[in-house]
Structures are given as C-alpha cells and as structure tokens.
LUMGUFI-570994 format. One record per residue: residue number from 1; residue in three letters; z, x, y of N, C-alpha, C, CB in turn. Coordinates in nm, 4 decimals. Last residue first. Glycine has a CB too. Example, Ala and Ser with C-alpha at 12.3 -4.5 7.8 and 13.67 -1.06 7.14 Angstrom:
BEGIN
<pt k="2" r="ser" n_z="0.7080" n_x="1.2850" n_y="-0.2250" ca_z="0.7140" ca_x="1.3670" ca_y="-0.1060" c_z="0.7870" c_x="1.2900" c_y="0.0030" cb_z="0.5725" cb_x="1.4084" cb_y="-0.0598"/>
<pt k="1" r="ala" n_z="0.7800" n_x="1.3190" n_y="-0.5690" ca_z="0.7800" ca_x="1.2300" ca_y="-0.4500" c_z="0.7800" c_x="1.3200" c_y="-0.3300" cb_z="0.9046" cb_x="1.1308" cb_y="-0.4473"/>
//
This chain:
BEGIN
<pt k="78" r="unk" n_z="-3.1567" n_x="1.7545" n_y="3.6867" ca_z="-3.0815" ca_x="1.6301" ca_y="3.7837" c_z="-3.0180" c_x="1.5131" c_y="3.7069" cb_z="-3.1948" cb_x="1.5532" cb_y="3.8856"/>
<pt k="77" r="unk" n_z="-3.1843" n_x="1.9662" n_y="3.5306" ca_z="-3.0672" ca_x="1.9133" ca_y="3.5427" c_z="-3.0263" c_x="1.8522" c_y="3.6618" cb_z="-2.9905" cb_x="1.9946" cb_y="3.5143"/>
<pt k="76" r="unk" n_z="-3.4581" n_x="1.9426" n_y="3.4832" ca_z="-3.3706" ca_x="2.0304" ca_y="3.6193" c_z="-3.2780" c_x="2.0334" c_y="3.6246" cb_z="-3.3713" cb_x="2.0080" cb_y="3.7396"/>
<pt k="75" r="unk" n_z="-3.5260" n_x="1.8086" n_y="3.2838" ca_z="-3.5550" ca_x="1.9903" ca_y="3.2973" c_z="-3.4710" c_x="2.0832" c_y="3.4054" cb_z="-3.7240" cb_x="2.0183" cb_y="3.3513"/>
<pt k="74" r="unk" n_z="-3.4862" n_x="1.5796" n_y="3.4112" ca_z="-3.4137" ca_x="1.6174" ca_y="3.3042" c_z="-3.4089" c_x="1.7582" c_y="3.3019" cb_z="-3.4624" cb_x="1.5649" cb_y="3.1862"/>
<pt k="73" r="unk" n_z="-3.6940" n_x="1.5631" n_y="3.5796" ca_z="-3.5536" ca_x="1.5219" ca_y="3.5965" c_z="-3.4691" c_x="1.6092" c_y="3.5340" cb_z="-3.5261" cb_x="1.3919" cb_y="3.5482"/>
<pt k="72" r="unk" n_z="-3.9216" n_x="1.5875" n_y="3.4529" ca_z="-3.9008" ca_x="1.6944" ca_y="3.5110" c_z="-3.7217" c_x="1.6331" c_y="3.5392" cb_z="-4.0241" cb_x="1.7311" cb_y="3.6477"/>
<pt k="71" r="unk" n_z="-3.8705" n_x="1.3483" n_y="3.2781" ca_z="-3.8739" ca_x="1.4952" ca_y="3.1823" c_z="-3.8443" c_x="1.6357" c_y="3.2829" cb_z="-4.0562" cb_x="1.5172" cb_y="3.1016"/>
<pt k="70" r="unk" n_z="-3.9423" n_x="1.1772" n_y="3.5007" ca_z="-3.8213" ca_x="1.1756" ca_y="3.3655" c_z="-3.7805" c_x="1.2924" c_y="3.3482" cb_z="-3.8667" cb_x="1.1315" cb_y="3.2153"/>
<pt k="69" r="unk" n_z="-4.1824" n_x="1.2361" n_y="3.5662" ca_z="-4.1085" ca_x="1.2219" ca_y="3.6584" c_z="-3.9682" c_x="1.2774" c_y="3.6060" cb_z="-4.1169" cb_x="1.0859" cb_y="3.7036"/>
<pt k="68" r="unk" n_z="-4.3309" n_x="1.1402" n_y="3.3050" ca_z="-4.3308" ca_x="1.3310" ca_y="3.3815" c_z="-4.2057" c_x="1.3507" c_y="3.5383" cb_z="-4.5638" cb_x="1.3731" cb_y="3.4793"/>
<pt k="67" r="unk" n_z="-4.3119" n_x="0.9007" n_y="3.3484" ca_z="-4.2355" ca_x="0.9212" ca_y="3.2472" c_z="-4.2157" c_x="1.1212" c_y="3.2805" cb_z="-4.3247" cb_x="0.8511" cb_y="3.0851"/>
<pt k="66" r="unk" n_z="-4.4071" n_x="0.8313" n_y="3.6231" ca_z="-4.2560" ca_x="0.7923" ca_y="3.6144" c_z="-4.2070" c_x="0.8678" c_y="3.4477" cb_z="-4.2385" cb_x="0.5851" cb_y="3.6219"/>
<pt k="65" r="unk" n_z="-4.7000" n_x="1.0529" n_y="3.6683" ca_z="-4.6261" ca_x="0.9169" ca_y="3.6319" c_z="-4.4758" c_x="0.9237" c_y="3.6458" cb_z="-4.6558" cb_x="0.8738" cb_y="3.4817"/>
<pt k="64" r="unk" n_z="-4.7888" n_x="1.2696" n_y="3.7908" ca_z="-4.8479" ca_x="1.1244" ca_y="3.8332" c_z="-4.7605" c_x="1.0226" c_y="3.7925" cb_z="-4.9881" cb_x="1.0895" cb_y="3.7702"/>
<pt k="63" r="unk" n_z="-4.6901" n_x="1.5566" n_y="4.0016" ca_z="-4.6601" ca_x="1.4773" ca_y="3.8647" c_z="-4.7324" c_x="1.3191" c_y="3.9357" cb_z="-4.4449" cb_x="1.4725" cb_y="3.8097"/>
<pt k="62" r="unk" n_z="-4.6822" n_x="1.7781" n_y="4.1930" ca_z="-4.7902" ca_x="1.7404" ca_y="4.1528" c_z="-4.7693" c_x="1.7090" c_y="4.0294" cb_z="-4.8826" cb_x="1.8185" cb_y="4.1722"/>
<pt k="61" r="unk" n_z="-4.4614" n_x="1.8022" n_y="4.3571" ca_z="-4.4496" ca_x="1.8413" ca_y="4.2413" c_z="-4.5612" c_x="1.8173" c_y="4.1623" cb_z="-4.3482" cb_x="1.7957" cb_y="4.1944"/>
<pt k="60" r="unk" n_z="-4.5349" n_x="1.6690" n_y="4.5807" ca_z="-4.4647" ca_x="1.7834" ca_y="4.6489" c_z="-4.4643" c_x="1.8773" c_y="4.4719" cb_z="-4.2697" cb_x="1.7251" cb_y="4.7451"/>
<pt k="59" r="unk" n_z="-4.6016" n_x="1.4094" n_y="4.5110" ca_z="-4.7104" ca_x="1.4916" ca_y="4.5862" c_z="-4.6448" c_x="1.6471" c_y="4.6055" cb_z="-4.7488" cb_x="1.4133" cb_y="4.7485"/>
<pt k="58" r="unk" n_z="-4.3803" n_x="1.3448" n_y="4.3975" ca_z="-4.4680" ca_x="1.3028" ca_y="4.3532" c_z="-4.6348" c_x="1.4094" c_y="4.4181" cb_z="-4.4393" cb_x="1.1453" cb_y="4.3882"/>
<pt k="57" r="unk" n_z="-4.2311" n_x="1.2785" n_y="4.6077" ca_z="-4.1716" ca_x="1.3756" ca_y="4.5099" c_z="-4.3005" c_x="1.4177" c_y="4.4207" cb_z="-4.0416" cb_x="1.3037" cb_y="4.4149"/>
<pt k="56" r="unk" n_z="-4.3855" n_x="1.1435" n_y="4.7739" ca_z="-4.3647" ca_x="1.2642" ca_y="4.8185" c_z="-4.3209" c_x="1.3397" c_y="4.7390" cb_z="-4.3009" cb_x="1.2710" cb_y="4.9084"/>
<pt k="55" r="unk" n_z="-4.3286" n_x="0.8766" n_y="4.6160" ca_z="-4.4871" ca_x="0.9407" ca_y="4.6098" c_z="-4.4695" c_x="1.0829" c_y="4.6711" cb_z="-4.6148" cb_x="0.8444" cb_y="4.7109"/>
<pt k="54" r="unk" n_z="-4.0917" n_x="0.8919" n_y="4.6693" ca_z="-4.1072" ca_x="0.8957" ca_y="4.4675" c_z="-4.2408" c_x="0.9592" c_y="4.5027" cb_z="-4.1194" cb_x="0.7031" cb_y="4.3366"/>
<pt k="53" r="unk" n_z="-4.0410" n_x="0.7713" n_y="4.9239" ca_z="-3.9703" ca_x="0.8922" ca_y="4.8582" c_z="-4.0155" c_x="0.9425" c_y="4.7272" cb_z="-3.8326" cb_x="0.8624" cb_y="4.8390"/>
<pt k="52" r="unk" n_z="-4.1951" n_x="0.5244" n_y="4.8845" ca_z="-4.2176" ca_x="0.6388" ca_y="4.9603" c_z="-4.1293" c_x="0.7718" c_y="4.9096" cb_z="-4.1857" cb_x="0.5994" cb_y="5.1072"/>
<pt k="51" r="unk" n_z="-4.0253" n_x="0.4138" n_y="4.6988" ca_z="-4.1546" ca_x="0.4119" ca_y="4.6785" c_z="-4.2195" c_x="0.5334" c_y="4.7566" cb_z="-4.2064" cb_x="0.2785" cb_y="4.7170"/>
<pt k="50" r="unk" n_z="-3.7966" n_x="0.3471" n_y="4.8743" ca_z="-3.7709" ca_x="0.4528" ca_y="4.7448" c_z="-3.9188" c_x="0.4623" c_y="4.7055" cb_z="-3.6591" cb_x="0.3902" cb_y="4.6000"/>
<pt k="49" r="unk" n_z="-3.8636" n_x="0.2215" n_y="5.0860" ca_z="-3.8668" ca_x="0.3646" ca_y="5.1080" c_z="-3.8389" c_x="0.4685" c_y="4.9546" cb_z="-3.7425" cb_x="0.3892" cb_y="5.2287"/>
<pt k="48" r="unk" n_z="-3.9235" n_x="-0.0148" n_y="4.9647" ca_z="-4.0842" ca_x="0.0403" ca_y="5.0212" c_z="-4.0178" c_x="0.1810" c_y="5.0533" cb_z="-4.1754" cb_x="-0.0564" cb_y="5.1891"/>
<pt k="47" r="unk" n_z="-3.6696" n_x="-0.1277" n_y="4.8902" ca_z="-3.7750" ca_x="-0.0564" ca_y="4.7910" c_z="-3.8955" c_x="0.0062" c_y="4.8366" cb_z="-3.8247" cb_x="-0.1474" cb_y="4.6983"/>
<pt k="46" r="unk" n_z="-3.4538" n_x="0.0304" n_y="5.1369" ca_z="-3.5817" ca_x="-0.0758" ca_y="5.1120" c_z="-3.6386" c_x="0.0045" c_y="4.9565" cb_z="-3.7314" cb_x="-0.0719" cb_y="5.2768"/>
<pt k="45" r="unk" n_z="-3.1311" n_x="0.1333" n_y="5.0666" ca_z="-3.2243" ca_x="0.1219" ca_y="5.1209" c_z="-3.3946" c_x="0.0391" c_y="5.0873" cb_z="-3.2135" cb_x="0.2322" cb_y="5.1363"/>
<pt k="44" r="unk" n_z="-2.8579" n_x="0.2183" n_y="4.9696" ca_z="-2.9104" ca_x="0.1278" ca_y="5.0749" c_z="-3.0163" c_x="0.1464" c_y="5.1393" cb_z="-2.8376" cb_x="0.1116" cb_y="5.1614"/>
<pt k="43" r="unk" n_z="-2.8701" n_x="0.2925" n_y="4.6787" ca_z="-2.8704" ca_x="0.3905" ca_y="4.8302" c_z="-2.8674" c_x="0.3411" c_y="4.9446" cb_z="-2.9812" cb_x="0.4699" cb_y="4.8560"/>
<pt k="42" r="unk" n_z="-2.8716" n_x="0.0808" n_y="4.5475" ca_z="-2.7759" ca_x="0.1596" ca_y="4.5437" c_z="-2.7603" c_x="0.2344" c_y="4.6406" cb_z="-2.7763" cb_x="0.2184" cb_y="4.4546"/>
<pt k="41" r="unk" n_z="-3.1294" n_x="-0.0560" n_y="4.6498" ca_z="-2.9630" ca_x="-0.1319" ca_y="4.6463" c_z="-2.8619" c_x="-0.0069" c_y="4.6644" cb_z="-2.9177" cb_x="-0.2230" cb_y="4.4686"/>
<pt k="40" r="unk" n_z="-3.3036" n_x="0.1226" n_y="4.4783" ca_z="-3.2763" ca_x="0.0720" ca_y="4.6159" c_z="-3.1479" c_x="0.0518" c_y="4.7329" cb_z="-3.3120" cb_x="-0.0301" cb_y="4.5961"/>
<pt k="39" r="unk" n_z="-3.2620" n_x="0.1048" n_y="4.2240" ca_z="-3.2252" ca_x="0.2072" ca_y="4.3464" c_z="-3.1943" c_x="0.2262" c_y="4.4433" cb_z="-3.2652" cb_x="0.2538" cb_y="4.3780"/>
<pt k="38" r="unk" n_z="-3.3181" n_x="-0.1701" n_y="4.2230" ca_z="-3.2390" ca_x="-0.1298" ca_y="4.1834" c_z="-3.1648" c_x="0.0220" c_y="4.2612" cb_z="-3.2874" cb_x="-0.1359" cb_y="4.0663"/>
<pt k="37" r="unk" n_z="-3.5886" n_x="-0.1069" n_y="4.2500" ca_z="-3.5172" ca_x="-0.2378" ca_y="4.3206" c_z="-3.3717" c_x="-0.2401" c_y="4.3183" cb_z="-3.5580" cb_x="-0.3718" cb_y="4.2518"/>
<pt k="36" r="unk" n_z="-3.6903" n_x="0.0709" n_y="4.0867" ca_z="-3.6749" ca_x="0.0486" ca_y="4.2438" c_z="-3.5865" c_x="0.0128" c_y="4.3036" cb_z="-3.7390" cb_x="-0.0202" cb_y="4.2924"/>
<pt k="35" r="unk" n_z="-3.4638" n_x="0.0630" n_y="3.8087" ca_z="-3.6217" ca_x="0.0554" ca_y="3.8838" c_z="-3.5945" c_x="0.0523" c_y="4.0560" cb_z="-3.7198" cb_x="-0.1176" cb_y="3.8294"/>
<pt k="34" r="unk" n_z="-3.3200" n_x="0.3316" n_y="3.6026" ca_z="-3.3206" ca_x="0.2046" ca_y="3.7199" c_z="-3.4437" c_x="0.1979" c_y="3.7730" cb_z="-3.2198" cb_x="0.2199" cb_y="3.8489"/>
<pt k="33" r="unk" n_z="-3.3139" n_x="0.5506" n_y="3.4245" ca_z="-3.3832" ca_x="0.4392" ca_y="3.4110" c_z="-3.3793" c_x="0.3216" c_y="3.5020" cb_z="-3.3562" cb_x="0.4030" cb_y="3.3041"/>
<pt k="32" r="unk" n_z="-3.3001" n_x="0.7914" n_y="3.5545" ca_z="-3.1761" ca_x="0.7463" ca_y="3.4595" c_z="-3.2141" c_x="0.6005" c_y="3.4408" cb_z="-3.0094" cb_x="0.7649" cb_y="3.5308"/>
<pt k="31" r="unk" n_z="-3.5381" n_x="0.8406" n_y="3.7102" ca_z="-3.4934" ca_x="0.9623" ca_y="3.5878" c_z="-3.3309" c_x="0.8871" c_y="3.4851" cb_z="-3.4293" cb_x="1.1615" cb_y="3.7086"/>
<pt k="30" r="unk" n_z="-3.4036" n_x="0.7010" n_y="3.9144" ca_z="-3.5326" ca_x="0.6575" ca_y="3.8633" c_z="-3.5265" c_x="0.7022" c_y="3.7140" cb_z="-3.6603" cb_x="0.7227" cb_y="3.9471"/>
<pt k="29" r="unk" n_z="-3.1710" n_x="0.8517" n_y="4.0135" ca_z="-3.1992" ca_x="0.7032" ca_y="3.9593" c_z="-3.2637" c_x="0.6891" c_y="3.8999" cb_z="-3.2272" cb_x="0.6158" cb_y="4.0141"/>
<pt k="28" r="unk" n_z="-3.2789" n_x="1.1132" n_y="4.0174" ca_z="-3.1819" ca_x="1.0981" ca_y="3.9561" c_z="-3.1784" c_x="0.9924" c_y="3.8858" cb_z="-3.0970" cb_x="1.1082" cb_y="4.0187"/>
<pt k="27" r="unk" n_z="-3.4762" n_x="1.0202" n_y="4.2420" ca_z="-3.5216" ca_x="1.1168" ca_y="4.1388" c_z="-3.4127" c_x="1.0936" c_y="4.0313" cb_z="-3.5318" cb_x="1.2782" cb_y="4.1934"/>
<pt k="26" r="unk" n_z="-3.3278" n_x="1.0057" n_y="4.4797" ca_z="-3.3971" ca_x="0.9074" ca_y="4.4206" c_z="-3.4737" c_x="0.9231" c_y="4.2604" cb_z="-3.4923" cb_x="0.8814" cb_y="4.5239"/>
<pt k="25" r="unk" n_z="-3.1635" n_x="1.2698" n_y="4.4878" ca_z="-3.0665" ca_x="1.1363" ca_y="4.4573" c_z="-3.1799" c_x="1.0254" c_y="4.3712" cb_z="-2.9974" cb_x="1.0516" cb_y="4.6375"/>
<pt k="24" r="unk" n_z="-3.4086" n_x="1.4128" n_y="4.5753" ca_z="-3.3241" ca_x="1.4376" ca_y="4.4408" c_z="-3.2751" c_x="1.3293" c_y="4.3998" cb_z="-3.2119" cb_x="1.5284" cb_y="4.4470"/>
<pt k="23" r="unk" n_z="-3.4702" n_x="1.2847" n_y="4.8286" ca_z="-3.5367" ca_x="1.2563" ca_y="4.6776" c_z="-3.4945" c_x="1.3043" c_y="4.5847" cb_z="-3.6548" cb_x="1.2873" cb_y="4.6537"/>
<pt k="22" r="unk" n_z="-3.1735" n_x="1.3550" n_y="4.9692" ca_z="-3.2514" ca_x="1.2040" ca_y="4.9395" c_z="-3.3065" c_x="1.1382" c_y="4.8042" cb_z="-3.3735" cb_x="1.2057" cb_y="5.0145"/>
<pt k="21" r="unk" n_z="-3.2835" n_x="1.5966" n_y="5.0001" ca_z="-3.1083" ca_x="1.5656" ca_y="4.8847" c_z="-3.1859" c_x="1.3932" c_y="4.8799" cb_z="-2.8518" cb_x="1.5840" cb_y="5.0117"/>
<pt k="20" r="unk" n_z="-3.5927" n_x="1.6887" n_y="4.9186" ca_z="-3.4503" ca_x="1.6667" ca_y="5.0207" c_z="-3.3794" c_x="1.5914" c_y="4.9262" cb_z="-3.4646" cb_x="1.5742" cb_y="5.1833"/>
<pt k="19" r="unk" n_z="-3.7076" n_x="1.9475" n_y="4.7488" ca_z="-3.6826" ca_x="1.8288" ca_y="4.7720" c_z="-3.5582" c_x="1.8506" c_y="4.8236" cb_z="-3.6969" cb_x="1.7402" cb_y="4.6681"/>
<pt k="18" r="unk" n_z="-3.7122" n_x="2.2298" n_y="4.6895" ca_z="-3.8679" ca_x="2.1845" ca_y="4.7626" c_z="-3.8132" c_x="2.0184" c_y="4.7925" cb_z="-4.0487" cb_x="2.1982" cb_y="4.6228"/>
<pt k="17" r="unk" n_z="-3.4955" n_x="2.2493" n_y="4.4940" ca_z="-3.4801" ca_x="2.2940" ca_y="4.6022" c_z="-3.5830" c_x="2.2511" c_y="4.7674" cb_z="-3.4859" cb_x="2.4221" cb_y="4.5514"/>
<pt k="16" r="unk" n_z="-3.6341" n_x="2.2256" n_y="4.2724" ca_z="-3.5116" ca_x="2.1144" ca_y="4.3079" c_z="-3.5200" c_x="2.1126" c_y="4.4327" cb_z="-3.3571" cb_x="2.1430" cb_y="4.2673"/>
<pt k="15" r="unk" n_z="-3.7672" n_x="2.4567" n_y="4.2183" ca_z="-3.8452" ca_x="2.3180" ca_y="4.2512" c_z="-3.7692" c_x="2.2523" c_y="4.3304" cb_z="-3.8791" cb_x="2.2242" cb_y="4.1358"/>
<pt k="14" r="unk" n_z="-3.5997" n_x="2.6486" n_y="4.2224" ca_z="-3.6796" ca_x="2.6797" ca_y="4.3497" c_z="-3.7657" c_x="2.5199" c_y="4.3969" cb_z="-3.8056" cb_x="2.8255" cb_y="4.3066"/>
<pt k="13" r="unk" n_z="-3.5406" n_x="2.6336" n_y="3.9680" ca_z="-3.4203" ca_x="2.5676" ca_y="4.0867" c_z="-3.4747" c_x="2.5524" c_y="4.1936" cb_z="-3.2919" cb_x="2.6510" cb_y="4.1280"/>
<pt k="12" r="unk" n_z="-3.8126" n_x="2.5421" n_y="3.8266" ca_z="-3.7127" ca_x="2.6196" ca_y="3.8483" c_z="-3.6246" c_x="2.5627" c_y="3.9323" cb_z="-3.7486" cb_x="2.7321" cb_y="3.8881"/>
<pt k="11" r="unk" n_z="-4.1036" n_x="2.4735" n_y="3.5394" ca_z="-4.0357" ca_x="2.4611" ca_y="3.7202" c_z="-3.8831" c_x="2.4834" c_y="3.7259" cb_z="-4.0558" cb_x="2.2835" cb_y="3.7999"/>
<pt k="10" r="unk" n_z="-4.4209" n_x="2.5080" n_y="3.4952" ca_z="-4.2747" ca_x="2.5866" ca_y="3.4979" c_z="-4.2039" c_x="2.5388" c_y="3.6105" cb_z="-4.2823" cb_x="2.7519" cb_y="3.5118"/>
<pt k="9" r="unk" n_z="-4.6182" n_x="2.2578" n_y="3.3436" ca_z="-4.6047" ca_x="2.3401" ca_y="3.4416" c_z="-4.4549" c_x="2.4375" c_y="3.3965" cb_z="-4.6008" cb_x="2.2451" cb_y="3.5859"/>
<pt k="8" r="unk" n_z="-4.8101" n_x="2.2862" n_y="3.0317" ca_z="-4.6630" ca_x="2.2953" ca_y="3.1450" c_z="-4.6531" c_x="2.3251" c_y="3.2188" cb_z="-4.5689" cb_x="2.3412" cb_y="3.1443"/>
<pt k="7" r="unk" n_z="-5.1223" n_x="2.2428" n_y="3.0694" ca_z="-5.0135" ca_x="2.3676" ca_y="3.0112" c_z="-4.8994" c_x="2.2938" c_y="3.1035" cb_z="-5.0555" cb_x="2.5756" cb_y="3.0581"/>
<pt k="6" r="unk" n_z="-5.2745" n_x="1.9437" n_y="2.9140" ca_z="-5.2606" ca_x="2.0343" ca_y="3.0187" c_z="-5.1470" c_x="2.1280" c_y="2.9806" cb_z="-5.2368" cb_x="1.9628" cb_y="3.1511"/>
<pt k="5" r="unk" n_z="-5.5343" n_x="1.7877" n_y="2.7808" ca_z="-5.4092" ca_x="1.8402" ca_y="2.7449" c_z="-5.4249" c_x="1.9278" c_y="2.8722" cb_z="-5.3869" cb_x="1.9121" cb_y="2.5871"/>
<pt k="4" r="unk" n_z="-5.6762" n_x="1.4420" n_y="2.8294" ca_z="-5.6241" ca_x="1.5872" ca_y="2.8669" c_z="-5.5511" c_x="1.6645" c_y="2.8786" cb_z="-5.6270" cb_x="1.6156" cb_y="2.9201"/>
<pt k="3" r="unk" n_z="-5.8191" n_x="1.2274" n_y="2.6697" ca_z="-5.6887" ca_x="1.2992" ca_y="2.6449" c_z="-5.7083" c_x="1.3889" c_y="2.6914" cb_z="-5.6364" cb_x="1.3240" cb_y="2.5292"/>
<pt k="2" r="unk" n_z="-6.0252" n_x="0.9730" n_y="2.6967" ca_z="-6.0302" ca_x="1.0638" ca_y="2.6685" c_z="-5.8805" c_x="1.1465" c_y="2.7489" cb_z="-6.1702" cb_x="1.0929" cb_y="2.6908"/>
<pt k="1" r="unk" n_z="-6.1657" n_x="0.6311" n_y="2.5860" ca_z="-6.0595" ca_x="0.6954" ca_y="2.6589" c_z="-6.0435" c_x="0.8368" c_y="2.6056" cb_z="-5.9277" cb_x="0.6156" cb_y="2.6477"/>
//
C-alpha cells in the first residue's frame, strides 16, 4: 500500500456557497457524526437521498472520504 501526499486544497466561503442549503444542512450532520440513517430521519428524508446529496458534495468539492468531508466541515464553519 502506497501514501499520497497531496497539498491542501484552499477553500473559502465561495466553497460553502457552490452548495445548496440542503447539502450544507447534510454536510453539517454527517460532519457532527450522525450516519445516514440518522440524517436522514432528521431532514425527512430517504437515506438513498442523503447518499445522493454527500456524492454531489463530494463531486462538487473533489473530497473522497467522510473523514475530508469532516475537516472541510469544520474549516467552513459548518
């Protein structure tokens, strides 16, 4: 197994902003440790759409995991 260090990205209000209030909200949850299923519930809605919402946050911020998910959360003050 091999380690690829990468540079930080930079990301700004301008990021927050590239997301609908939706995936912020879903972003928030996730970023405050609830799982899906959980999120779900809270927003009323299917775990297949918080899944969908996470991969667009996900494609729109070019992050792969739930823990870079976290950190950008956090960075943004979501």
């Amino acid at each position: 197994m091999s380690l690829t260090l990468t540079t930080p990205t930079v990301h700004d209000e301008t990021t927050a902003a590239a997301l609908a209030p939706r995936e912020q909200e879903t972003l928030r949850h996730i970023a405050a440790g609830r799982t899906y299923l959980q999120t779900a519930r809270h927003m009323g809605l299917s775990k297949h759409t918080v899944d969908a919402y996470l991969r667009r946050i996900r494609a729109k911020l070019g992050v792969n995991s739930t823990a870079e998910l976290t950190r950008l959360a956090i960075a943004l003050g979501l």
